[in-house]
FIKOLZA-1660 file (N, C-alpha, C; in steps of 0.1 Angstrom, whole numbers, plus 5000, padded with zeros to 4 digits):
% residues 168
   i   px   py   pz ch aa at
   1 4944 5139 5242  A  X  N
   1 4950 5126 5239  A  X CA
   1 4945 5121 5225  A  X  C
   2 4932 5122 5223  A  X  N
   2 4926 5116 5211  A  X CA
   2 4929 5123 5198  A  X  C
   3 4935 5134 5201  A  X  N
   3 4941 5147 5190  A  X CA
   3 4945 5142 5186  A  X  C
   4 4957 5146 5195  A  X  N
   4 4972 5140 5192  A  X CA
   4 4975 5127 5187  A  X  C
   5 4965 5118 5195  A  X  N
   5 4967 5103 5184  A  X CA
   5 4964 5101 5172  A  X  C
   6 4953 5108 5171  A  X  N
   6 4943 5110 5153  A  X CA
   6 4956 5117 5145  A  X  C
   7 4962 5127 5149  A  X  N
   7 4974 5137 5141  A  X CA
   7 4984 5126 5138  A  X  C
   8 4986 5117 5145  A  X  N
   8 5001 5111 5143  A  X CA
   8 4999 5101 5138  A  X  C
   9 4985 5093 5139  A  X  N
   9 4979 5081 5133  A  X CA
   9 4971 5082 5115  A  X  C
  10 4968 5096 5114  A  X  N
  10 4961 5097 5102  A  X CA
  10 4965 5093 5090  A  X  C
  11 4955 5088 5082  A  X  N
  11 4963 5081 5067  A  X CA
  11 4956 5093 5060  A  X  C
  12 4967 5094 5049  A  X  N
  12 4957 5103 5042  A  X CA
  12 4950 5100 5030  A  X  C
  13 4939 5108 5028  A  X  N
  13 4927 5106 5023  A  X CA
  13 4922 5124 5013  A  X  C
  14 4925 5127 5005  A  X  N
  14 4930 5111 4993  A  X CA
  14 4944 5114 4991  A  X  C
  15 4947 5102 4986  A  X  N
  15 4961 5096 4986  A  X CA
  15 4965 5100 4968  A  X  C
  16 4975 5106 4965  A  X  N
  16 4981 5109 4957  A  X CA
  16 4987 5095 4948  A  X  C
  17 4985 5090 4936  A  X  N
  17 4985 5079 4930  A  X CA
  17 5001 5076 4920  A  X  C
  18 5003 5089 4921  A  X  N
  18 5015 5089 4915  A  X CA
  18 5026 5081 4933  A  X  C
  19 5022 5088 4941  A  X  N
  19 5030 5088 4953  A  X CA
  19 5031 5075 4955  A  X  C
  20 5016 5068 4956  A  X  N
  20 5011 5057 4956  A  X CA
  20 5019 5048 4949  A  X  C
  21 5020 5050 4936  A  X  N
  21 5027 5040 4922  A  X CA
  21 5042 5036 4926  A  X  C
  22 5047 5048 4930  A  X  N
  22 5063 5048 4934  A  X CA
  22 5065 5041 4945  A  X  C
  23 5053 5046 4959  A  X  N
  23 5058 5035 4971  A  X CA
  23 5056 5018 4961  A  X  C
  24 5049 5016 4953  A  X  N
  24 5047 5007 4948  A  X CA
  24 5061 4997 4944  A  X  C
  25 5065 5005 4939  A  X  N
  25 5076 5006 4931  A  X CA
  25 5090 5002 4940  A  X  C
  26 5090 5009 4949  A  X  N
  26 5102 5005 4961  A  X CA
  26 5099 4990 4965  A  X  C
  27 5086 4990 4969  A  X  N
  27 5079 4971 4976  A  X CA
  27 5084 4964 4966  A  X  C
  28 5083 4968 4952  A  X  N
  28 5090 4958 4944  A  X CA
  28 5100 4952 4946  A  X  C
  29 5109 4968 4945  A  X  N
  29 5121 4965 4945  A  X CA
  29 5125 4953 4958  A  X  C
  30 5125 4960 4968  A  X  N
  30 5124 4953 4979  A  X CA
  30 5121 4938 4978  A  X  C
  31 5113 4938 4975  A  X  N
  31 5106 4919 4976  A  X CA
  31 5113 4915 4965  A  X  C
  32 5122 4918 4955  A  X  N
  32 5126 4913 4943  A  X CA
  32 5144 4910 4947  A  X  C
  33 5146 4922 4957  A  X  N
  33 5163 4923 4966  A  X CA
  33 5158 4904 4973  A  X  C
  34 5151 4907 4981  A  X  N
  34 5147 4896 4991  A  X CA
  34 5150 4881 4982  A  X  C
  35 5139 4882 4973  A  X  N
  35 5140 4868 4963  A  X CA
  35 5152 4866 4958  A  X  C
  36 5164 4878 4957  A  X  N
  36 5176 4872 4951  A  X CA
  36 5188 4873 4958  A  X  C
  37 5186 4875 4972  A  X  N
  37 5199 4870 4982  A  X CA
  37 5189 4862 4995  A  X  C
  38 5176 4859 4998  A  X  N
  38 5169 4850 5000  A  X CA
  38 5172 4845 5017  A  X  C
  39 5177 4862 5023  A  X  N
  39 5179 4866 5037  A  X CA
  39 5174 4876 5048  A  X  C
  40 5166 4866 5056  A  X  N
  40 5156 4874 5061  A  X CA
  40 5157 4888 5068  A  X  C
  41 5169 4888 5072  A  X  N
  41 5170 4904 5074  A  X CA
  41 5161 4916 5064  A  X  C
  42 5163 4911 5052  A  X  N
  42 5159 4918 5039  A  X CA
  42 5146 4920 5039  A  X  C
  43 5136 4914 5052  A  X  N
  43 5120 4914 5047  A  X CA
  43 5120 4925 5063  A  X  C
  44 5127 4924 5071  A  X  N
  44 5125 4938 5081  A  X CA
  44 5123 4953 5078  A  X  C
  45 5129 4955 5069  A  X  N
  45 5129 4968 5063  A  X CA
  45 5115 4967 5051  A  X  C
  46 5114 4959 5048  A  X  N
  46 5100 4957 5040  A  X CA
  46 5087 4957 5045  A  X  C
  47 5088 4948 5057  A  X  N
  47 5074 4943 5064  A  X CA
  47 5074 4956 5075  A  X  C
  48 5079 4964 5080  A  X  N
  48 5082 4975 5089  A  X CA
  48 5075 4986 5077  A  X  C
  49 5080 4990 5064  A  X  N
  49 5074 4999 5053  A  X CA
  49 5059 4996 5055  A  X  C
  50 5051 4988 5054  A  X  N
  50 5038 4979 5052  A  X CA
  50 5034 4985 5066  A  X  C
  51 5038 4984 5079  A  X  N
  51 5036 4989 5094  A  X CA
  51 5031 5003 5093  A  X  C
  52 5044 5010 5091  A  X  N
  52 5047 5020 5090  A  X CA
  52 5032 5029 5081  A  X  C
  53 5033 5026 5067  A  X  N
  53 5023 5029 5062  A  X CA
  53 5008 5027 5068  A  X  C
  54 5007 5017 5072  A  X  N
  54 4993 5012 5075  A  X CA
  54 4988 5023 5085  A  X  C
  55 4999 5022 5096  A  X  N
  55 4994 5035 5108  A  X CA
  55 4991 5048 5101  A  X  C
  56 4998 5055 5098  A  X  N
  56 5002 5066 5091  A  X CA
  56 5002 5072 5080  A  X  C
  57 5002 5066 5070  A  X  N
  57 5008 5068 5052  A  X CA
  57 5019 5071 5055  A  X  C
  58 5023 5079 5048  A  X  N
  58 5043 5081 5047  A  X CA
  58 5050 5088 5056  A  X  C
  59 5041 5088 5068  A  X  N
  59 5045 5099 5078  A  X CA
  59 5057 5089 5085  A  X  C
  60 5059 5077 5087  A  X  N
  60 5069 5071 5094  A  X CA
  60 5075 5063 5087  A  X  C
  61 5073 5063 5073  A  X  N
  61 5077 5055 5063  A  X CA
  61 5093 5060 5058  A  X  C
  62 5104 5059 5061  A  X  N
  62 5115 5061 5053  A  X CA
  62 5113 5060 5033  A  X  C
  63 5106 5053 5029  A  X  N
  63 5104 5051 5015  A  X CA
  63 5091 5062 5014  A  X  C
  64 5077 5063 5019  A  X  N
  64 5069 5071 5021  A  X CA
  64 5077 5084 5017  A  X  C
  65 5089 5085 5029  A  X  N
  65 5086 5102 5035  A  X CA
  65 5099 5104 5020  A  X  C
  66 5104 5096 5013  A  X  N
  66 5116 5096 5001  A  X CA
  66 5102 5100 4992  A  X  C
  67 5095 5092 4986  A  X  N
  67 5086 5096 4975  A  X CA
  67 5078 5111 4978  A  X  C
  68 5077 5112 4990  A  X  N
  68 5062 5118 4990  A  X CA
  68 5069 5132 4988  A  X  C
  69 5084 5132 4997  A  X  N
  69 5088 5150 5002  A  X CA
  69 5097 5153 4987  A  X  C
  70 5107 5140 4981  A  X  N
  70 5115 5144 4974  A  X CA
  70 5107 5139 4960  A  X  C
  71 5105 5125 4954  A  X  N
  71 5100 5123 4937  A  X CA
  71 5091 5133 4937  A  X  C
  72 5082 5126 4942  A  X  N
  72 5069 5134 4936  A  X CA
  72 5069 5149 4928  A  X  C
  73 5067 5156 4941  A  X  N
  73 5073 5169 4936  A  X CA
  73 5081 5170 4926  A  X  C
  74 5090 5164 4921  A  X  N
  74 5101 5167 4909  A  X CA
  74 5095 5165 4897  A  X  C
  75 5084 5160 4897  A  X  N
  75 5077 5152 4887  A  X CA
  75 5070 5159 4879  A  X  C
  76 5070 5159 4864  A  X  N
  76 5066 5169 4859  A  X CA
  76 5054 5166 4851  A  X  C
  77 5044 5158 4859  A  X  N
  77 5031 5150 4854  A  X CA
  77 5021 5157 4860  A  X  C
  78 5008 5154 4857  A  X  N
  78 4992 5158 4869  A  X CA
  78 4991 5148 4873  A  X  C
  79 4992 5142 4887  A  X  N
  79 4990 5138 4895  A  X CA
  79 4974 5138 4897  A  X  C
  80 4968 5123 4901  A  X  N
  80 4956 5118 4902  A  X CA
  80 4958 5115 4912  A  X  C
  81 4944 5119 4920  A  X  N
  81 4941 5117 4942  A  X CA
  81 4931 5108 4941  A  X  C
  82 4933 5097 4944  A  X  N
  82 4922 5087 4948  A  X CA
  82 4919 5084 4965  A  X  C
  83 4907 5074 4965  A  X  N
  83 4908 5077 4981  A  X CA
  83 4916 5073 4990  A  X  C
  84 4917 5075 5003  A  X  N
  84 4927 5068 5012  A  X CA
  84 4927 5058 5017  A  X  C
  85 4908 5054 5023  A  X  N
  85 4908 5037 5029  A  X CA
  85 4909 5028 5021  A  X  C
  86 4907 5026 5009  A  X  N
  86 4915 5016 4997  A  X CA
  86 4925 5013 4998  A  X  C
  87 4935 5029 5001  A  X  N
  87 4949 5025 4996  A  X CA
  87 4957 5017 5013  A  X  C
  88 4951 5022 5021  A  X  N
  88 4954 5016 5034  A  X CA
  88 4952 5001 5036  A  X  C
  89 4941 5003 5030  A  X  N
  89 4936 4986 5033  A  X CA
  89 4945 4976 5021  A  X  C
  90 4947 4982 5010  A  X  N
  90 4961 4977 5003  A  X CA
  90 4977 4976 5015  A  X  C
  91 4977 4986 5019  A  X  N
  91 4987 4988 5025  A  X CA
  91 4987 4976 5036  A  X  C
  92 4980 4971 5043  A  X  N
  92 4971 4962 5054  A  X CA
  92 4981 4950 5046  A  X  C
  93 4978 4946 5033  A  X  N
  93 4975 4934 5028  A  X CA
  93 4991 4933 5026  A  X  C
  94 4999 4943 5022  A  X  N
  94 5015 4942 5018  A  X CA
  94 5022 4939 5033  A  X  C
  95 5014 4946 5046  A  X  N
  95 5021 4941 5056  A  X CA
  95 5014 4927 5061  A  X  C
  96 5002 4918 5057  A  X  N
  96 5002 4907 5058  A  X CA
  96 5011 4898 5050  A  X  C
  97 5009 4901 5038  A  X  N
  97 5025 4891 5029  A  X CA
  97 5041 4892 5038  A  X  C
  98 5041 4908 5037  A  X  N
  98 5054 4905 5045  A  X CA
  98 5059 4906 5061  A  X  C
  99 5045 4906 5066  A  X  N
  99 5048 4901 5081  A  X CA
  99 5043 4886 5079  A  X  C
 100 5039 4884 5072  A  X  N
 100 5039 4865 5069  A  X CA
 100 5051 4856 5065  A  X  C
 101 5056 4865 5055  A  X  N
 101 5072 4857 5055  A  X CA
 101 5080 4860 5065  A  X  C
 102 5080 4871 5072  A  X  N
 102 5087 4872 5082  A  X CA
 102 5084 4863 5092  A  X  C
 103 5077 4860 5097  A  X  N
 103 5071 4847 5107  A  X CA
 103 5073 4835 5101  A  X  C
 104 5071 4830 5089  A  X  N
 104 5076 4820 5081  A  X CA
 104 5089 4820 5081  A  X  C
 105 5096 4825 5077  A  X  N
 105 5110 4826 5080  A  X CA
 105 5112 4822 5095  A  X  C
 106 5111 4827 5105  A  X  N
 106 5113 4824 5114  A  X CA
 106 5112 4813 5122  A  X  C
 107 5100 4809 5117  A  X  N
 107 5093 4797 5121  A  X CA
 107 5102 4781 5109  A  X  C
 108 5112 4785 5104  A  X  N
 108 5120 4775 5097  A  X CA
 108 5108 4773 5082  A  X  C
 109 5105 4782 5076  A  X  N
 109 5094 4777 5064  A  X CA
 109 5097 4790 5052  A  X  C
 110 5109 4788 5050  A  X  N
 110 5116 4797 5041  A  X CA
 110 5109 4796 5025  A  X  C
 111 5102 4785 5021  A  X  N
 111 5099 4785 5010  A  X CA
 111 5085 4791 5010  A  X  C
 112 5077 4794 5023  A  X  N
 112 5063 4801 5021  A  X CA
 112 5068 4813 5022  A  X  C
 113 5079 4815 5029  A  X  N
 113 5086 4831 5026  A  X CA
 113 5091 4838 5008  A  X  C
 114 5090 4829 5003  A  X  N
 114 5096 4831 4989  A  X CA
 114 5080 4835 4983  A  X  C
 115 5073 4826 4984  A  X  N
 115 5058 4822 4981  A  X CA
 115 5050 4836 4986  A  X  C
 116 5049 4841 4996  A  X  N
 116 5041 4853 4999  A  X CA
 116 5050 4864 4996  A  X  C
 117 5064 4867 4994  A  X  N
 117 5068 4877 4988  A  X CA
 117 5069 4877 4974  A  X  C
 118 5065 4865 4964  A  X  N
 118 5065 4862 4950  A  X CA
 118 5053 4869 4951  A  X  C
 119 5043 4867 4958  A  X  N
 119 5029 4874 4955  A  X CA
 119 5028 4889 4960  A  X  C
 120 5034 4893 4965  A  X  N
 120 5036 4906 4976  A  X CA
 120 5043 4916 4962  A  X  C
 121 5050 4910 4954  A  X  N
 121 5059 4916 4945  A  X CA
 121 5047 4917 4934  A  X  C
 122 5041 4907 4928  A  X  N
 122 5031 4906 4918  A  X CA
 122 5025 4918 4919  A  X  C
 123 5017 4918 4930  A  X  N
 123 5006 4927 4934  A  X CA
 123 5010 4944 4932  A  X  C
 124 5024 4942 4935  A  X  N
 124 5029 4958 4937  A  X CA
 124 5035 4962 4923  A  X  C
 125 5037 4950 4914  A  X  N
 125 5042 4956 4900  A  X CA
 125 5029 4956 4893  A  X  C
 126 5016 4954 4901  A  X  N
 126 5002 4958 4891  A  X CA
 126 5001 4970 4891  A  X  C
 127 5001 4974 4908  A  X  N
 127 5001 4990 4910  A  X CA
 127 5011 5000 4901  A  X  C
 128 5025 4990 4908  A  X  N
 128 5032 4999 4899  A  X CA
 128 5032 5006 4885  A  X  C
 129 5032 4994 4876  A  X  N
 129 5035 4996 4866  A  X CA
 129 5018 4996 4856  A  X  C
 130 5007 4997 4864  A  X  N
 130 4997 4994 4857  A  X CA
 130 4985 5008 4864  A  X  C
 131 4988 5006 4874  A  X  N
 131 4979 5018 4888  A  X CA
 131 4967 5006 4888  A  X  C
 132 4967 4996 4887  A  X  N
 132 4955 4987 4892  A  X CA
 132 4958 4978 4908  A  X  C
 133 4950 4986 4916  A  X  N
 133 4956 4980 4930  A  X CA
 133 4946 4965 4932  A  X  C
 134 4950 4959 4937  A  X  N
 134 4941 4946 4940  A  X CA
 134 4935 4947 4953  A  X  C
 135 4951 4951 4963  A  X  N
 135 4939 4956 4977  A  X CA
 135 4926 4964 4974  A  X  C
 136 4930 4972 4964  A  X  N
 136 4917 4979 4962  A  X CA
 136 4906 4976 4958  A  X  C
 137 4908 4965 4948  A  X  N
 137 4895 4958 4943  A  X CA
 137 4893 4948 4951  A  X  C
 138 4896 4943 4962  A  X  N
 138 4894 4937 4976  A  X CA
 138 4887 4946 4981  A  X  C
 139 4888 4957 4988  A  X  N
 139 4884 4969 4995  A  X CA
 139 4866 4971 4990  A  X  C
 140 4873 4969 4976  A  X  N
 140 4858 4972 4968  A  X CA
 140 4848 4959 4966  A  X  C
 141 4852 4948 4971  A  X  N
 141 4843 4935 4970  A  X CA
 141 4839 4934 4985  A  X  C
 142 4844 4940 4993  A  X  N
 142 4839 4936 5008  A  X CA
 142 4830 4945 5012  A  X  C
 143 4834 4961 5006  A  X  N
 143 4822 4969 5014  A  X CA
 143 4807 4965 4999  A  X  C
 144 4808 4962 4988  A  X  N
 144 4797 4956 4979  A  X CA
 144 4790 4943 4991  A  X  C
 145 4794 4936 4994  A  X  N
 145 4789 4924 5002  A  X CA
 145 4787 4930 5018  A  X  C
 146 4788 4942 5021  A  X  N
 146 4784 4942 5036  A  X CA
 146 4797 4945 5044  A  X  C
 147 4808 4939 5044  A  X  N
 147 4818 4935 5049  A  X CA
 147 4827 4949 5058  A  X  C
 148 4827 4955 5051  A  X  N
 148 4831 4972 5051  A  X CA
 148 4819 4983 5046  A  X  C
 149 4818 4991 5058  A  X  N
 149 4805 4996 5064  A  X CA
 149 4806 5006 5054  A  X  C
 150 4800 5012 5041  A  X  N
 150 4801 5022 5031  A  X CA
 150 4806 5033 5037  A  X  C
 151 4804 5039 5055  A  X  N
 151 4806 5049 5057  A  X CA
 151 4825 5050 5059  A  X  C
 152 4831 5041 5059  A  X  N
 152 4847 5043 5058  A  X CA
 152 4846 5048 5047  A  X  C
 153 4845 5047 5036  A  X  N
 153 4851 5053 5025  A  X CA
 153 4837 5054 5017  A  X  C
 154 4830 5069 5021  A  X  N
 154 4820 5071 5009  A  X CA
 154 4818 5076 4994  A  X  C
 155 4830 5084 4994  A  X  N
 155 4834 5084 4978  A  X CA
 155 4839 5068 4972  A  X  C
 156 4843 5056 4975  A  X  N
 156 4844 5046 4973  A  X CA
 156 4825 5037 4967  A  X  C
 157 4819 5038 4981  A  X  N
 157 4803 5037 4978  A  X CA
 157 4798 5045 4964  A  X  C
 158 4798 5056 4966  A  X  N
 158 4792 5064 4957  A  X CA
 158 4802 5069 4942  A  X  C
 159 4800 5062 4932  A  X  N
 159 4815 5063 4924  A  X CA
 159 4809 5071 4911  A  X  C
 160 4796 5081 4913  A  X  N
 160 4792 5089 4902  A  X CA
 160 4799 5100 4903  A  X  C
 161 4811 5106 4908  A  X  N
 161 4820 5118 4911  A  X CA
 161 4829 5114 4898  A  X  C
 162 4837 5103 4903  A  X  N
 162 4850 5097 4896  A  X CA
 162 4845 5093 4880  A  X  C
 163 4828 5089 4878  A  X  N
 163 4829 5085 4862  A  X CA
 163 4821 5100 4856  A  X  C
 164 4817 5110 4865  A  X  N
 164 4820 5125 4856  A  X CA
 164 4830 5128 4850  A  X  C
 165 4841 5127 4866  A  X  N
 165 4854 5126 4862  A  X CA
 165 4861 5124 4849  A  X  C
 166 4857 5113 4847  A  X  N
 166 4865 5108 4837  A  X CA
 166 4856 5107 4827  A  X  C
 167 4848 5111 4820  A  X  N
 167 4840 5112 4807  A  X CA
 167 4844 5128 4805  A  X  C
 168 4848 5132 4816  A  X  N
 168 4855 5146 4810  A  X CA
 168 4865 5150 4801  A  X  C
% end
């Protein structure tokens, strides 16, 4: 049982950033559809993406399993793998904005629904159009203070791999 649930629950690690940029990219779009016909149906398919991801990465993701099986690959760039508990715990934070409007919404408070997907969109055109994730530099201020135990993400802790890396 514990297999099988680790197999179907696993995020992966590391997460492909180009892959990453593009689910970015859809959240946009998405939260940007939302802000301009301003109908909650429109945050179901969004705040369910943020679900979806969080369990899994793009394994139950309709937008996931679009970038990951069809763009990517077509792409005729080098692709950069950063780690996966960052990008999850980003992922975490896209389905708190938009399972927040979605409850706001519900709950008759349509203008905090505007308000958490204005920010839910921000965040995702940093990634997108920048690769600076904020969940990430969240991720990275909580395990610095104690918060998140270094052993989730040890290449996150130890970041003398990634600045060889890159002096190369």
């Amino acid at each position: 049982m514990t297999a099988m649930r680790s197999k179907w629950f696993d995020f992966p690690n590391p997460v492909n950033e180009t892959s990453a940029r593009l689910v970015a990219s859809g959240a946009v779009a998405q939260g940007v559809a939302f802000l301009a016909v301003r109908q909650w149906w429109v945050l179901v398919p969004l705040a369910y993406g943020f679900l979806a991801r969080v369990l899994s990465g793009p394994r139950f993701s309709p937008l996931g399993q679009f970038v990951t099986r069809v763009v990517t690959p077509r792409l005729g760039v080098e692709h950069r793998f950063v780690p996966g508990p960052p990008k999850r715990f980003a992922q975490g934070v896209g389905l708190a904005f938009s399972g927040g409007a979605l409850v706001a919404w519900g709950l008759g408070a349509p203008v905090m629904s505007y308000v958490l997907v204005a920010g839910l969109v921000v965040a995702a055109s940093l990634e997108a159009v920048f690769a600076f994730c904020l969940g990430c530099v969240v991720f990275n201020r909580l395990m610095r203070i104690g918060l998140i135990p270094e052993d989730v993400c040890l290449e996150c802790a130890d970041i003398s791999g990634r600045l060889a890396a890159a002096t190369r």
